[in-house]
KETIVO-593862 format. One record per residue (C-alpha): residue in one letter; chain; x, y, z. Coordinates in Angstrom, 2 decimals. Last residue first. Example, Ala and Ser with C-alpha at 12.3 -4.5 7.8 and 13.67 -1.06 7.14 Angstrom:
<nodes>
<node resn="S" chain="A" x="13.67" y="-1.06" z="7.14"/>
<node resn="A" chain="A" x="12.30" y="-4.50" z="7.80"/>
</nodes>
This chain:
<nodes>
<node resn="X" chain="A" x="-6.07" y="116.77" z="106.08"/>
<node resn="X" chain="A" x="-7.46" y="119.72" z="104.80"/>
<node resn="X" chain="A" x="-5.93" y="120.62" z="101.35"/>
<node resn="X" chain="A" x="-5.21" y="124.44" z="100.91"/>
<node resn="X" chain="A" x="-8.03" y="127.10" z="100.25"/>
<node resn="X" chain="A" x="-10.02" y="128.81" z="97.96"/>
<node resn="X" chain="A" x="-11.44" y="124.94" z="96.45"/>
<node resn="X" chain="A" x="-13.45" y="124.89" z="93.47"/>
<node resn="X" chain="A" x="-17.05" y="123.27" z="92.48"/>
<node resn="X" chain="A" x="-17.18" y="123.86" z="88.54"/>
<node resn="X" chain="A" x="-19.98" y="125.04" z="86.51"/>
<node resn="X" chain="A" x="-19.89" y="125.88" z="82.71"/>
<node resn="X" chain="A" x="-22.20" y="128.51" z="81.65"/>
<node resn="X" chain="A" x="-25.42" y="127.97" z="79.55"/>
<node resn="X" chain="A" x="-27.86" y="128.23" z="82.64"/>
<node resn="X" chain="A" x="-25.93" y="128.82" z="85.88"/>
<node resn="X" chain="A" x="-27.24" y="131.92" z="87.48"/>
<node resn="X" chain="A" x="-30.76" y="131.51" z="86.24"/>
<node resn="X" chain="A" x="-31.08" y="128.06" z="87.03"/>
<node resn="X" chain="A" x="-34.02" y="127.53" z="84.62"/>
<node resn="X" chain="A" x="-35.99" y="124.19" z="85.10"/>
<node resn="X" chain="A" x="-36.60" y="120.09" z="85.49"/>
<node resn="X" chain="A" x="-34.85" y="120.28" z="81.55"/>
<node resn="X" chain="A" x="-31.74" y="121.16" z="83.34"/>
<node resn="X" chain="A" x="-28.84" y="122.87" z="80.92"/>
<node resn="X" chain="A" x="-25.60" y="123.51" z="82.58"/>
<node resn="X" chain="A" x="-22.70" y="124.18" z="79.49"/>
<node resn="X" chain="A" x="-21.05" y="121.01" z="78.74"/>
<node resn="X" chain="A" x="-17.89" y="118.81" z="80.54"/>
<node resn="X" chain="A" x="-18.35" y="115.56" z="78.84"/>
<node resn="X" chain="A" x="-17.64" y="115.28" z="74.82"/>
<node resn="X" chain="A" x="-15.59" y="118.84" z="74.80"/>
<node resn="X" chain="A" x="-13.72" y="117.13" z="77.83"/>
<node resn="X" chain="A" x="-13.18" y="113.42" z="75.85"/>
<node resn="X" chain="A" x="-11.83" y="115.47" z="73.23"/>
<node resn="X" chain="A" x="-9.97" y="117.46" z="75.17"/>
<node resn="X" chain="A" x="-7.89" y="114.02" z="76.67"/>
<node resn="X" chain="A" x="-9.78" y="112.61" z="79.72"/>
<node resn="X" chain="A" x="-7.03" y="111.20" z="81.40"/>
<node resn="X" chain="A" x="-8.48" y="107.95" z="83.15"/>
<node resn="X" chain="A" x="-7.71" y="108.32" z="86.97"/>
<node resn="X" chain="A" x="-10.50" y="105.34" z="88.30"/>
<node resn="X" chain="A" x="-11.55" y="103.09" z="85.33"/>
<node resn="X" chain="A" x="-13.64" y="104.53" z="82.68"/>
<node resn="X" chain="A" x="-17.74" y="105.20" z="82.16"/>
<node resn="X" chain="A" x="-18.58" y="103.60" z="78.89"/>
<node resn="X" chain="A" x="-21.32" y="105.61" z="77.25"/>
<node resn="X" chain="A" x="-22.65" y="108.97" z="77.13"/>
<node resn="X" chain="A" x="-26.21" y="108.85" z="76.06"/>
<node resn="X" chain="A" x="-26.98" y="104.82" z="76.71"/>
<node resn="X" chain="A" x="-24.73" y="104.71" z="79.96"/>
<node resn="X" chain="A" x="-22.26" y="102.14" z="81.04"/>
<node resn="X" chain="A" x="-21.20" y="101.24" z="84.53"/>
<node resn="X" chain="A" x="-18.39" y="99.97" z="86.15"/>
<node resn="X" chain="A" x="-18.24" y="103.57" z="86.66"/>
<node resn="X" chain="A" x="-20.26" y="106.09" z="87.33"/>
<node resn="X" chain="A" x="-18.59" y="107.78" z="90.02"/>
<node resn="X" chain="A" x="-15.75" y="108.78" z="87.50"/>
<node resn="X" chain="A" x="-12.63" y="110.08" z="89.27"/>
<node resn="X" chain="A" x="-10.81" y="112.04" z="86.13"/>
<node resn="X" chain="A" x="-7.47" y="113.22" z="85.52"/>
<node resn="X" chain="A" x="-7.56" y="116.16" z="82.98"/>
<node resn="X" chain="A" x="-7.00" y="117.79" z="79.44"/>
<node resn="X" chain="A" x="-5.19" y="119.99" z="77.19"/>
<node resn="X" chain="A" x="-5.22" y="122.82" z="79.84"/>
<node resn="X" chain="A" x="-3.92" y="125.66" z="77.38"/>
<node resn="X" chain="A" x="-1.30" y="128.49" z="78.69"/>
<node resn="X" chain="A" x="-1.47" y="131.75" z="77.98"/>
<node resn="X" chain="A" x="-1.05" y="133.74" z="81.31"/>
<node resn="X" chain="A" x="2.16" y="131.69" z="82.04"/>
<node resn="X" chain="A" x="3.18" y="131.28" z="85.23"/>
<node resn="X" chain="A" x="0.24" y="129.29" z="87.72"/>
<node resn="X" chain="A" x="-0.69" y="127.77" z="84.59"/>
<node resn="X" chain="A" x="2.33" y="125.81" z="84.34"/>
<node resn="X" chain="A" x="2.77" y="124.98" z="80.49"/>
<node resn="X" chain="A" x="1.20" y="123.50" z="77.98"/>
<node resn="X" chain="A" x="-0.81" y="122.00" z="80.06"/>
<node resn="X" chain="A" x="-1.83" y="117.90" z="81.48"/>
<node resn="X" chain="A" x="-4.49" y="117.52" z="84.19"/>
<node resn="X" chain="A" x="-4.94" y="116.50" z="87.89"/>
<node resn="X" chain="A" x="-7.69" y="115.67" z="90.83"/>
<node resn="X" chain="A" x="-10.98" y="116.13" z="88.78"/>
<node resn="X" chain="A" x="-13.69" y="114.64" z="90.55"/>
<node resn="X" chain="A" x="-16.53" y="114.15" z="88.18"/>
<node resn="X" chain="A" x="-19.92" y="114.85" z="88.67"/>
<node resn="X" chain="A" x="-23.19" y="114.24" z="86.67"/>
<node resn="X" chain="A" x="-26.44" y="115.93" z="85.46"/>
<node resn="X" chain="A" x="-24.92" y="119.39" z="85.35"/>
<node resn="X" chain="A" x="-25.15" y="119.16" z="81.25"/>
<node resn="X" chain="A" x="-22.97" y="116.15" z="81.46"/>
<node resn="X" chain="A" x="-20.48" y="117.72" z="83.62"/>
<node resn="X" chain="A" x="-20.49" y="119.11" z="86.73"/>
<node resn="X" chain="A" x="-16.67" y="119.16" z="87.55"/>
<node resn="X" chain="A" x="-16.28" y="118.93" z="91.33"/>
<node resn="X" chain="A" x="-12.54" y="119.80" z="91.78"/>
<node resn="X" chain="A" x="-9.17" y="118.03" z="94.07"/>
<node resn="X" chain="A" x="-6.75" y="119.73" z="96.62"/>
<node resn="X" chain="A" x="-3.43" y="120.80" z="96.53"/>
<node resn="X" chain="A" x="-3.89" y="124.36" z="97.01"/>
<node resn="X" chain="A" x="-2.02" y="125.83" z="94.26"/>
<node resn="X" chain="A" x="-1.69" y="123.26" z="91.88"/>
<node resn="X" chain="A" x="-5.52" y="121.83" z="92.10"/>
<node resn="X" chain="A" x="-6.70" y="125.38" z="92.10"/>
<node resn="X" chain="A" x="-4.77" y="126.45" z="88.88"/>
<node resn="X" chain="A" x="-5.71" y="123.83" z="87.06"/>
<node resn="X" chain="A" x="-9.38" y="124.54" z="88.17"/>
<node resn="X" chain="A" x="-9.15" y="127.89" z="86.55"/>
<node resn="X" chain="A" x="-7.54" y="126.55" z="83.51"/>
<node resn="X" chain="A" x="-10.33" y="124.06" z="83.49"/>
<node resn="X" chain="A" x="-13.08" y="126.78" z="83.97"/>
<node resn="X" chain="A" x="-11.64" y="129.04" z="81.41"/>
<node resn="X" chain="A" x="-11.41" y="126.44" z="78.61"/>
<node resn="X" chain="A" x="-14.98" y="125.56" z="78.77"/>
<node resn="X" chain="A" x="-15.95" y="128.40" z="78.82"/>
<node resn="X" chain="A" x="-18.25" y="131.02" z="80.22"/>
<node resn="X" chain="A" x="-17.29" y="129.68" z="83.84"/>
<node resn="X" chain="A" x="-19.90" y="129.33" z="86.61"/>
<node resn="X" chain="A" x="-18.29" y="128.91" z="90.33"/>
<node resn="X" chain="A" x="-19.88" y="127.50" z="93.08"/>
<node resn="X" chain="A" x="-17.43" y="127.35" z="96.47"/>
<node resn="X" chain="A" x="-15.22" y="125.44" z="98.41"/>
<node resn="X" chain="A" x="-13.73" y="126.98" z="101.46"/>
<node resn="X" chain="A" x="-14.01" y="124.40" z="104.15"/>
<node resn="X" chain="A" x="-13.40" y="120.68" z="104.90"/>
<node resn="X" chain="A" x="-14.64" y="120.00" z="108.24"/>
<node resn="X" chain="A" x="-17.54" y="117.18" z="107.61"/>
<node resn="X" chain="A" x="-20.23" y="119.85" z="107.34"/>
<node resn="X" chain="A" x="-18.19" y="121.76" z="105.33"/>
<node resn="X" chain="A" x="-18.20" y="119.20" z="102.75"/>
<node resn="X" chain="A" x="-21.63" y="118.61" z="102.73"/>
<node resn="X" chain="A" x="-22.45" y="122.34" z="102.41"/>
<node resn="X" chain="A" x="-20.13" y="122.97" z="99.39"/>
<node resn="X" chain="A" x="-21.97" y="119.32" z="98.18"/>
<node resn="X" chain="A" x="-25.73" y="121.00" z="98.65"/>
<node resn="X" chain="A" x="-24.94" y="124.19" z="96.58"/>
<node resn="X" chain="A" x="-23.86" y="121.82" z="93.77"/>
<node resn="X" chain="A" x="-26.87" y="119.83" z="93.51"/>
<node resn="X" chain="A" x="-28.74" y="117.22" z="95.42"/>
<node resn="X" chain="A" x="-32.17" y="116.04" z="96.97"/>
<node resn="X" chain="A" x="-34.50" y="118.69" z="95.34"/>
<node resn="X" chain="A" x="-35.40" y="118.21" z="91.60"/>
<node resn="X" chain="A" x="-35.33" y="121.71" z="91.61"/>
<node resn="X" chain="A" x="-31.83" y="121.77" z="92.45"/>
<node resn="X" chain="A" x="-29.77" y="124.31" z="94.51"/>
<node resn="X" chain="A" x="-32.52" y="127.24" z="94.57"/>
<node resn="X" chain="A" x="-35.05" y="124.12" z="95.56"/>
<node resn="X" chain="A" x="-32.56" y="123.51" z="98.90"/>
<node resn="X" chain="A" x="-31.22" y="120.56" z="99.80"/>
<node resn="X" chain="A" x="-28.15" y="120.67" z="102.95"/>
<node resn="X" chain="A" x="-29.67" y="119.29" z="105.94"/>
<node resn="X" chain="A" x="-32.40" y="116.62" z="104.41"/>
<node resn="X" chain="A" x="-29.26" y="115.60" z="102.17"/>
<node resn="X" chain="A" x="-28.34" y="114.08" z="105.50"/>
<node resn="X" chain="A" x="-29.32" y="110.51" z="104.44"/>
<node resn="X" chain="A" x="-26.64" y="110.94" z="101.32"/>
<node resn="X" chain="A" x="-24.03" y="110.93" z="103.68"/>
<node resn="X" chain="A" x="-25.05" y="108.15" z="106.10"/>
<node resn="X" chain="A" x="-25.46" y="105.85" z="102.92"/>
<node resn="X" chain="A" x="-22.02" y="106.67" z="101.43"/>
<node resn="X" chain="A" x="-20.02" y="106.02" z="104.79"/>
<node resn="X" chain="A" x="-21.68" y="102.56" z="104.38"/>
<node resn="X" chain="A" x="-20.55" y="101.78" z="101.42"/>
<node resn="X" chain="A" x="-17.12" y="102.44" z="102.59"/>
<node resn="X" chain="A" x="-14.71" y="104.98" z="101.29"/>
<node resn="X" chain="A" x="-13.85" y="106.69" z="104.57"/>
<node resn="X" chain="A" x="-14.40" y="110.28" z="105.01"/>
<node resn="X" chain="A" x="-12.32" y="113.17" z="106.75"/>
<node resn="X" chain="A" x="-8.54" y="112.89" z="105.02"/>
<node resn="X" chain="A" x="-8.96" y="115.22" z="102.00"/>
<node resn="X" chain="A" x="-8.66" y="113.10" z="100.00"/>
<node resn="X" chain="A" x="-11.87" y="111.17" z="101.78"/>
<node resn="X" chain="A" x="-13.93" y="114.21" z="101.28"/>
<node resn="X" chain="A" x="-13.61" y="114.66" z="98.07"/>
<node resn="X" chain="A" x="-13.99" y="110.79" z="97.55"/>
<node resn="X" chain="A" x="-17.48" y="111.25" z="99.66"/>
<node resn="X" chain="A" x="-18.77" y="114.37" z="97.58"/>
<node resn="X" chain="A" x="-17.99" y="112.29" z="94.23"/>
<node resn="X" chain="A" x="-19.74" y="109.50" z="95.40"/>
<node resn="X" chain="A" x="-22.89" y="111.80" z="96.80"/>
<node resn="X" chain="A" x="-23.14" y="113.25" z="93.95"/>
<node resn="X" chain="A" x="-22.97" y="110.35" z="92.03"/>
<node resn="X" chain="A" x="-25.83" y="109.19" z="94.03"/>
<node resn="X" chain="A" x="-28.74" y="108.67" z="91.18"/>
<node resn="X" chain="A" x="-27.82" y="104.94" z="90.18"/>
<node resn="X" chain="A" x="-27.56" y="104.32" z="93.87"/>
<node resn="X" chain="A" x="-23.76" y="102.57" z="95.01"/>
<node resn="X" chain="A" x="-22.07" y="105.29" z="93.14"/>
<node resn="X" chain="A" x="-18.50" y="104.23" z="93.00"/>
<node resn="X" chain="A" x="-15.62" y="104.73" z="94.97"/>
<node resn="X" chain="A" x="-12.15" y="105.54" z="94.33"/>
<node resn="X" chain="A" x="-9.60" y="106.77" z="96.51"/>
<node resn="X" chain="A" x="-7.43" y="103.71" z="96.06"/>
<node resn="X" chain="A" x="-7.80" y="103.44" z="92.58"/>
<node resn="X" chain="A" x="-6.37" y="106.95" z="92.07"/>
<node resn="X" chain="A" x="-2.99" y="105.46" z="93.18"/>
<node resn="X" chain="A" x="-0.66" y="108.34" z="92.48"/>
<node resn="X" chain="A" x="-2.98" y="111.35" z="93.32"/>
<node resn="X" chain="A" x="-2.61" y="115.12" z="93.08"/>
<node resn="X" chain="A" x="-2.34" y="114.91" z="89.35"/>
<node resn="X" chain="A" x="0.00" y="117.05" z="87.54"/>
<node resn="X" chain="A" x="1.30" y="116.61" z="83.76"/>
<node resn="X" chain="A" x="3.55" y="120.13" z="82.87"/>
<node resn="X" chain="A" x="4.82" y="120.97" z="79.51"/>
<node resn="X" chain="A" x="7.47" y="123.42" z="79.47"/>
<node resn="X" chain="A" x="7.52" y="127.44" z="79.57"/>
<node resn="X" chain="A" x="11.31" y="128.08" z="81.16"/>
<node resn="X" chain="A" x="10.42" y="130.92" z="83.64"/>
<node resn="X" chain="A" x="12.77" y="133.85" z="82.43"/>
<node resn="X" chain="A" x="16.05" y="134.50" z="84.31"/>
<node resn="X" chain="A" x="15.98" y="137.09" z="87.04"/>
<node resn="X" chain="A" x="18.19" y="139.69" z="85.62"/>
<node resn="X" chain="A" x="21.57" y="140.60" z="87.78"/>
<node resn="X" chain="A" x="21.63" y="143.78" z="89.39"/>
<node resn="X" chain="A" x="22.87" y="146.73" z="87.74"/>
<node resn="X" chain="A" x="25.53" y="148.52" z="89.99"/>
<node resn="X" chain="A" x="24.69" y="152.15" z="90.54"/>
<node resn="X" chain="A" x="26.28" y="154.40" z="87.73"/>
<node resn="X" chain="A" x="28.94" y="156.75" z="88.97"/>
<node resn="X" chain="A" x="28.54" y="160.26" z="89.50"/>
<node resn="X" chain="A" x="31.52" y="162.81" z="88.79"/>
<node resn="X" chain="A" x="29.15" y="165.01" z="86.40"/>
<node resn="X" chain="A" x="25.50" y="164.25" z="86.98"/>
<node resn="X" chain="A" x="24.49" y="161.12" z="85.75"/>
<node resn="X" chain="A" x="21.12" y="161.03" z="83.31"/>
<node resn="X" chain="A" x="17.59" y="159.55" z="84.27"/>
<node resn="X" chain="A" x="16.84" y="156.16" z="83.05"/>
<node resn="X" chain="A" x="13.52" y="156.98" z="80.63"/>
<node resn="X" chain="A" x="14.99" y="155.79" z="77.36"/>
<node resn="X" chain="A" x="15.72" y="152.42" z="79.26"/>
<node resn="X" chain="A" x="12.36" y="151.44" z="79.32"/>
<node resn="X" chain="A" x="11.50" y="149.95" z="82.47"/>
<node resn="X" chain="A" x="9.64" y="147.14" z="83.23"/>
<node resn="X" chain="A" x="6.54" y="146.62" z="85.51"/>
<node resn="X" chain="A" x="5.68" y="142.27" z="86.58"/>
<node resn="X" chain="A" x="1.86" y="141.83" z="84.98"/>
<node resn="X" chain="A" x="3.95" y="138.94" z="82.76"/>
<node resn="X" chain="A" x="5.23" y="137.60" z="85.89"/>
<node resn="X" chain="A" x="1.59" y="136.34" z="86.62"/>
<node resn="X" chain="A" x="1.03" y="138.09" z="90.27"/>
<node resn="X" chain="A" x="-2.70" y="139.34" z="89.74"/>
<node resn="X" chain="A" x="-3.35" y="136.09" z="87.36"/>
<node resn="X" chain="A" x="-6.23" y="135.22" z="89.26"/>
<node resn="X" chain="A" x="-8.78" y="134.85" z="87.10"/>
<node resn="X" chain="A" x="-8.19" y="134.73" z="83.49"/>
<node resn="X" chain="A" x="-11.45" y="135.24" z="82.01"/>
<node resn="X" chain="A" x="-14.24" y="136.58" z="84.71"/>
<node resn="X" chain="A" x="-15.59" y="133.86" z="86.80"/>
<node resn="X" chain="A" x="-19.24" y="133.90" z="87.87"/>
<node resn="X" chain="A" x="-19.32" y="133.24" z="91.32"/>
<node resn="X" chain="A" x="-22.57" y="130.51" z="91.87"/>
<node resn="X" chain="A" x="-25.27" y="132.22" z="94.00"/>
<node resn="X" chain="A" x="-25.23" y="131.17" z="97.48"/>
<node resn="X" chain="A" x="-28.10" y="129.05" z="98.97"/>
<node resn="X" chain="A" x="-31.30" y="130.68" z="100.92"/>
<node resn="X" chain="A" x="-33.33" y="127.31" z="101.47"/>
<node resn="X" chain="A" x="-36.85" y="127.02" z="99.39"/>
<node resn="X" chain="A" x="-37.11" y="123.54" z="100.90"/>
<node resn="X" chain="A" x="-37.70" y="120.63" z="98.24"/>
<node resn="X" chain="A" x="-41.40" y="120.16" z="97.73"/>
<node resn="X" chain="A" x="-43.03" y="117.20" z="99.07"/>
<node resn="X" chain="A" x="-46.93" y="116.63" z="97.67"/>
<node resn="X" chain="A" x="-46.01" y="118.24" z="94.40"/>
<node resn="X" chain="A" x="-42.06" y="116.49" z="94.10"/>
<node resn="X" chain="A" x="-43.69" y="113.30" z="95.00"/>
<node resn="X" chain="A" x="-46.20" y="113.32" z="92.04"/>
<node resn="X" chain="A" x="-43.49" y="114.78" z="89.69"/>
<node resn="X" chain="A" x="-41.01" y="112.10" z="90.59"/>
<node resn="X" chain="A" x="-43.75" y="108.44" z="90.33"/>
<node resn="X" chain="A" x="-44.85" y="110.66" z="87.17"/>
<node resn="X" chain="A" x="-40.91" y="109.86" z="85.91"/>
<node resn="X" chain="A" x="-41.29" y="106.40" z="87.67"/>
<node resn="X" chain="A" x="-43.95" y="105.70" z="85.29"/>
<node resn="X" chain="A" x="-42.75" y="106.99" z="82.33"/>
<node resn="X" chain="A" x="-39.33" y="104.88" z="82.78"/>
<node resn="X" chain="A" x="-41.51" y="101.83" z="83.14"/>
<node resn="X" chain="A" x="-43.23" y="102.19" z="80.45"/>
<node resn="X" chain="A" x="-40.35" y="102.43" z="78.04"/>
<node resn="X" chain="A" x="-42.96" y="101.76" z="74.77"/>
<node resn="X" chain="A" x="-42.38" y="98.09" z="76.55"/>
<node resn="X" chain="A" x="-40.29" y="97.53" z="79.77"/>
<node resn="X" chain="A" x="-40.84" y="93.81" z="79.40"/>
<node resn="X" chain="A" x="-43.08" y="94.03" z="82.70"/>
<node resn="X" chain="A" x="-44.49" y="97.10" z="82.20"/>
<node resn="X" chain="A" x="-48.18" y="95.94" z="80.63"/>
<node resn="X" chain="A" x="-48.10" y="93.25" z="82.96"/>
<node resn="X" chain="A" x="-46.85" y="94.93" z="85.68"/>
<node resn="X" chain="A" x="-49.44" y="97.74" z="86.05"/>
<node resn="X" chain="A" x="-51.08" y="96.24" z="89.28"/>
<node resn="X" chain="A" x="-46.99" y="96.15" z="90.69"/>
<node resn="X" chain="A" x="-46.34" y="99.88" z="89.46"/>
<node resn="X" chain="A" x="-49.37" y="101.17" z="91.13"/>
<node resn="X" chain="A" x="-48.45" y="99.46" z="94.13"/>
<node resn="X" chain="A" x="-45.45" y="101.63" z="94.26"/>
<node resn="X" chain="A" x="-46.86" y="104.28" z="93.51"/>
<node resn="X" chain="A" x="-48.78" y="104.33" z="97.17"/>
<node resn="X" chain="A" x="-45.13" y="103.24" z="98.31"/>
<node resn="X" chain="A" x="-43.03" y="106.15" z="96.64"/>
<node resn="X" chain="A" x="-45.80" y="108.17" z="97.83"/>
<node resn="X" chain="A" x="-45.64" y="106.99" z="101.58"/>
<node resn="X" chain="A" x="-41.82" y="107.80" z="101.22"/>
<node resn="X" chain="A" x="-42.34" y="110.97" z="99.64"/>
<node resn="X" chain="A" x="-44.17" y="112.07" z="102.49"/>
<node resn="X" chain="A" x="-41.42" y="111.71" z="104.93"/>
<node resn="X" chain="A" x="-41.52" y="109.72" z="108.41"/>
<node resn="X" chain="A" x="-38.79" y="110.57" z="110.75"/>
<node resn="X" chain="A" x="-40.80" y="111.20" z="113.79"/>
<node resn="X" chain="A" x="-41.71" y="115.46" z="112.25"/>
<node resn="X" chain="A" x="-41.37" y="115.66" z="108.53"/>
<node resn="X" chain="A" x="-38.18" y="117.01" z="106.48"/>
<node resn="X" chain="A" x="-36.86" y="113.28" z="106.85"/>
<node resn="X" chain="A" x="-33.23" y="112.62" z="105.43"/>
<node resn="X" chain="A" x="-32.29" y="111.79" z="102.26"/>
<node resn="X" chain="A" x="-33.05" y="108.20" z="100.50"/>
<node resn="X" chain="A" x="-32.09" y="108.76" z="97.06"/>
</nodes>
């Protein structure tokens, strides 16, 4: 990435490390050239470590990720609703007559439900124009359905130069960014109230975003891949409506994939914009956060999710 300067006149040590590798790389070009033994991945791994050591992320203050209890928010699920049991209707005294009973509410039919907040998913799609930006993608389409980014190329670049604003080495130890870093992002561009939440399962955390996308209207940051990638999620497919029924199973959701046109050697072909990802797919993808860079103590083995509190800002 190329994130903004922590250094006074805009100059940034990595940079000068990048380019002090850099020639490094070039003199070792013969024995790199063909990529042999995967030399050249080695090298621009110690090309990381060696900037990481001279230029250390901040050590910013960032907010710990809410870890989500099973079935959140299901205060007001009709099935919390009292009853009464008619063995405890107190008697009529002689010459009383009984109240009218009002007329039962009928039950919420449980159907199957298929939401996705967009009908053209191509047309909010971007894709990560830097291998290592799909944060930055998926912050930028976030932003853009919500009606405060454009999906240029451009737009992209300007974001991921601010990452100088928002990195912190709480957030990602890599530095540059991680969850923590996209709430910020979007605030920064005026769409607030998303947060870091950790989930203890997989199901829990897509019910939980279900429930987001339907009752604000507004898309989820899925970090999936071990919190190495991020997918927009903007809809999914239930057994029923999750906002009703206490029970019911997320069987799978749309997906904006920043990755794509691109393939990967662990996890494949990416897919086109709005792909389903069926719960095969979802078991496949969305894993418990594991960083080999580190321990995240608050996310480590849990499932993380960035989730909207409030309606869509546009």
């Amino acid at each position: 990435m190329t994130p903004a300067s922590r250094l006074p006149g805009g100059l940034r040590r990595r940079h000068v490390v990048a380019l002090l590798l850099a020639v490094v790389v070039l003199l070792g070009t013969a024995v790199v050239g063909t990529d042999a033994f995967g030399s050249r991945e080695r090298l621009q791994s110690l090309a990381r470590r060696v900037e990481l050591f001279i230029d250390p992320p901040p050590d910013r203050a960032i907010a710990a990720a809410v870890l989500v209890t099973p079935e959140p928010g299901d205060e007001n699920d009709p099935l919390d609703a009292p009853t009464i049991d008619p063995s405890e209707s107190p008697s009529l005294a002689p010459g009383e007559t009984a109240p009218p009973v009002p007329t039962a509410t009928p039950a919420p039919q449980r159907v199957k439900v298929d939401v996705n907040l967009l009908k053209k998913p191509e047309r909010w799609f971007i894709t990560e124009i830097d291998k290592e930006w799909c944060a930055v993608a998926g912050t930028q389409m976030v932003l853009a359905i919500h009606g405060k980014a454009d999906l240029t190329e451009a737009f992209q670049k300007k974001l991921a130069g601010r990452i100088g604003e928002w990195e912190s080495r709480r957030d990602s130890l890599n530095g540059d960014w991680g969850p923590s870093a996209m709430v910020k992002a979007l605030e920064a561009y005026g769409v607030p109230g998303y947060e870091v939440r950790a989930y203890q399962t997989r199901a829990s955390a897509l019910k939980d975003a279900a429930k987001a996308i339907s009752r604000f209207h507004a898309p989820v940051i899925l970090l999936a891949w071990r919190g190495a990638h991020t997918w927009v999620m903007t809809g999914y497919r239930a057994d029923a409506d999750p906002l009703v029924f206490r029970n019911a199973r997320i069987n799978g959701a749309y997906i904006l994939d920043p990755w794509y046109p691109r393939d990967s050697s662990i996890w494949g072909k990416s897919d086109a914009p709005g792909t389903y990802q069926n719960a095969d797919e979802m078991r496949r993808n969305y894993l418990p956060w594991r960083r080999p860079e580190g321990r995240y103590p608050d996310r480590d083995g849990l499932f993380i999710a960035v989730v909207p509190t409030q309606a869509l800002n546009r």
